[in-house]
N, C-alpha and C positions, 0 to 999 in steps of 0.2 A: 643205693647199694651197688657195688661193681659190680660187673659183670663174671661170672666164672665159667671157666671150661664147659663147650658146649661139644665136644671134639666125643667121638663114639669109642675110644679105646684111650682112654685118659694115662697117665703113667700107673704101673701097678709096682707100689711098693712092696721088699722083701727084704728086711733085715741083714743079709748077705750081701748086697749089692746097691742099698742105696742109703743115704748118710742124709742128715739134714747140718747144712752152710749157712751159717749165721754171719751177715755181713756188718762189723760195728755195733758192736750192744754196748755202745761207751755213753758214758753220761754228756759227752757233748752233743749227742743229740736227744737222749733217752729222760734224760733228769732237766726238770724245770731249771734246775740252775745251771745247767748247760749253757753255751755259749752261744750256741744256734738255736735255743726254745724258742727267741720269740720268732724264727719264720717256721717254722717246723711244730711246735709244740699242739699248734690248735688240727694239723694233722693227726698226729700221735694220739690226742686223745678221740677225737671222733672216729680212728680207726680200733680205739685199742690194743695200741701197738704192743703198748708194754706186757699188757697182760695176755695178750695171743701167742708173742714170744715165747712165756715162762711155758704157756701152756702149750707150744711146741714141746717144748725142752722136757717139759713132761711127762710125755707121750711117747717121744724117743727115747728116752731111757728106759722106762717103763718095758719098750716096745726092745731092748738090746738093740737099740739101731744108733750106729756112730755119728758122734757132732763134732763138727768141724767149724771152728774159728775164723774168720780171717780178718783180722783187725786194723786198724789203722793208729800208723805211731809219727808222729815227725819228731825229727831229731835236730838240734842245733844247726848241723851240718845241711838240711834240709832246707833251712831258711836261706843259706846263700846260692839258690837257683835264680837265673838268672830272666826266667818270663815263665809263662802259666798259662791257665784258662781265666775266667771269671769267678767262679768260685773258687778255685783252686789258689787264687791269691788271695780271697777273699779269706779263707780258711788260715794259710800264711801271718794274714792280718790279725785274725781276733785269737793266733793262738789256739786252734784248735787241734785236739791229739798231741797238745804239745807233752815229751818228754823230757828229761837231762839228758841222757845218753842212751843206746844201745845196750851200754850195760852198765847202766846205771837206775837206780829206782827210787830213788831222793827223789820225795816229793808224789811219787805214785799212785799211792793210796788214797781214794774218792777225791782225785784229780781227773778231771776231764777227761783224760784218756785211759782211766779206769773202768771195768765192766760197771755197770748199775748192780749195786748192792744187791738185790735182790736175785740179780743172777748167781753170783758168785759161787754158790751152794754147786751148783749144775753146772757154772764153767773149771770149777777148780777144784772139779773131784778125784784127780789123776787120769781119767779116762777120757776128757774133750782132750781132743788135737788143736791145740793152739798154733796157728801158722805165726810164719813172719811176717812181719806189716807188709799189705798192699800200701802204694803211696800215692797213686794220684785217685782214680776211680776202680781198676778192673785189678786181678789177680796175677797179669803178664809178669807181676815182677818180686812176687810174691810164690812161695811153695806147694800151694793150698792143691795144683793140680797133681802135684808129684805126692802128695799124701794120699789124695785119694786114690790115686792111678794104685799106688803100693799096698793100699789096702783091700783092693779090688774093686771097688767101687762105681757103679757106669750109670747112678741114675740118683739125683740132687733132687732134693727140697729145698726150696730158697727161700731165706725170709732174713729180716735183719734191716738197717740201715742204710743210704735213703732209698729210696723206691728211685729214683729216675736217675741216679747217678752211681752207687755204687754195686745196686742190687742189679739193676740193669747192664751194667759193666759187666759183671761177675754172668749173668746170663751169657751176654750174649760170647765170652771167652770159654764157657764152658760149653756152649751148645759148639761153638766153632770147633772145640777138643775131642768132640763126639758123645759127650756127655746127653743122658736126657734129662733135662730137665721141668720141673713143675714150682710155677712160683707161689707161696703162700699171698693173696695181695691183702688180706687187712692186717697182715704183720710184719707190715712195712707202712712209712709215711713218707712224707717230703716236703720241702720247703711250700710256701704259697706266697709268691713276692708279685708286688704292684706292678711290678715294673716286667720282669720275666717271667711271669707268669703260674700257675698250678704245675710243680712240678709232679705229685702224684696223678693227676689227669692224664700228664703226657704219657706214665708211667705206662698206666693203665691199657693206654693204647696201645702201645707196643709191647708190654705182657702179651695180650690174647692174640697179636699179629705173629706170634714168633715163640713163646714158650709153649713144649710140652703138654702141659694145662694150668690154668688157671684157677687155684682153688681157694676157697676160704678157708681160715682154720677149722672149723669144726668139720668140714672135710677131709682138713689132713688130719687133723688129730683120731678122727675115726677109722681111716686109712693104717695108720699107724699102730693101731689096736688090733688089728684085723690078725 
């Protein structure tokens, strides 16, 4: 079991001021036929990723509290970068988040860089704020802060895809923006590779060193009712 926020004044949510950021609920990581299930997928299920998400997602709405998107898309244009990280090319490689175009949607539908179907209901009900794709890991280049800044917003729920790369990104750009933030950690996974190791583990670590609090879903989704 991870560990959760042991911190005496944990974040208090209030409808008014704080939104739950879902980073990535695409089928390249969420859906077994994803691209990345097999380093990811045996996360995903021994965390319940999927189902801790929905049951954010329905708790916030439930609760009139704003969700916020920030998704990830590459685009043709995308591929002619010129160097990367490790996964970042690796991603490049297998085609992951791949699009046609900007503005283009041939091909979109329960494609890879589509929501997992089961979301859909809850991301495309006119009311989630869908940002513009982040592209490597964090938000820096992505809208996601200028939504929430305009919407008033000063205090994140984080939960979404993956735990030590993009969820972690998105913390640590938001706590840096003065944000406070609280991460959800079993509604999120991560890769687990031979070679580089548990990336939820690392995750882990550095959630409780550095977020807000640390909470499981049935904490926030309680929070959220309140």
């Amino acid at each position: 079991m991870f560990p959760v926020s042991r911190r005496k004044n944990p974040v208090q949510f209030d409808s008014s001021t704080t939104a739950l950021v879902l980073t990535d609920p695409q089928n390249d990581f969420l859906s077994p036929d994803g691209v990345t299930w097999e380093l990811v997928g045996k996360s995903v299920e021994e965390n319940h990723t999927v189902d801790h998400i929905e049951q954010l997602l329905v708790a916030a709405k439930s609760g009139g509290y704003g969700v916020f998107v920030s998704p990830h898309y590459y685009f043709p244009h995308d591929h002619q970068w010129e160097f990367g990280g490790t996964l970042e090319k690796k991603m490049h490689e297998i085609g992951m988040f791949d699009r046609s175009g900007p503005l283009d949607l041939a091909g979109f539908t329960n494609s890879g860089a589509d929501w997992l179907l089961r979301y859909k209901p809850y991301l495309e009900d006119g009311s989630t704020v869908i940002c513009s794709p982040h592209k490597v890991y964090g938000p820096e280049q992505n809208d996601l802060i200028l939504q929430l800044r305009k919407r008033g917003i000063s205090k994140v729920i984080l939960a979404g895809m993956s735990a030590n790369l993009c969820v972690e990104s998105h913390l640590r750009a938001l706590l840096e923006q003065g944000f406070e933030v609280a991460v959800v950690a079993d509604a999120t996974a991560a890769a687990q590779h031979p070679e580089l190791g548990d990336g939820y583990e690392s995750a882990l670590i550095n959630f409780n060193y550095i977020a807000g609090a640390v909470l499981s879903t049935k904490d926030a989704v309680q929070q959220l009712a309140v």
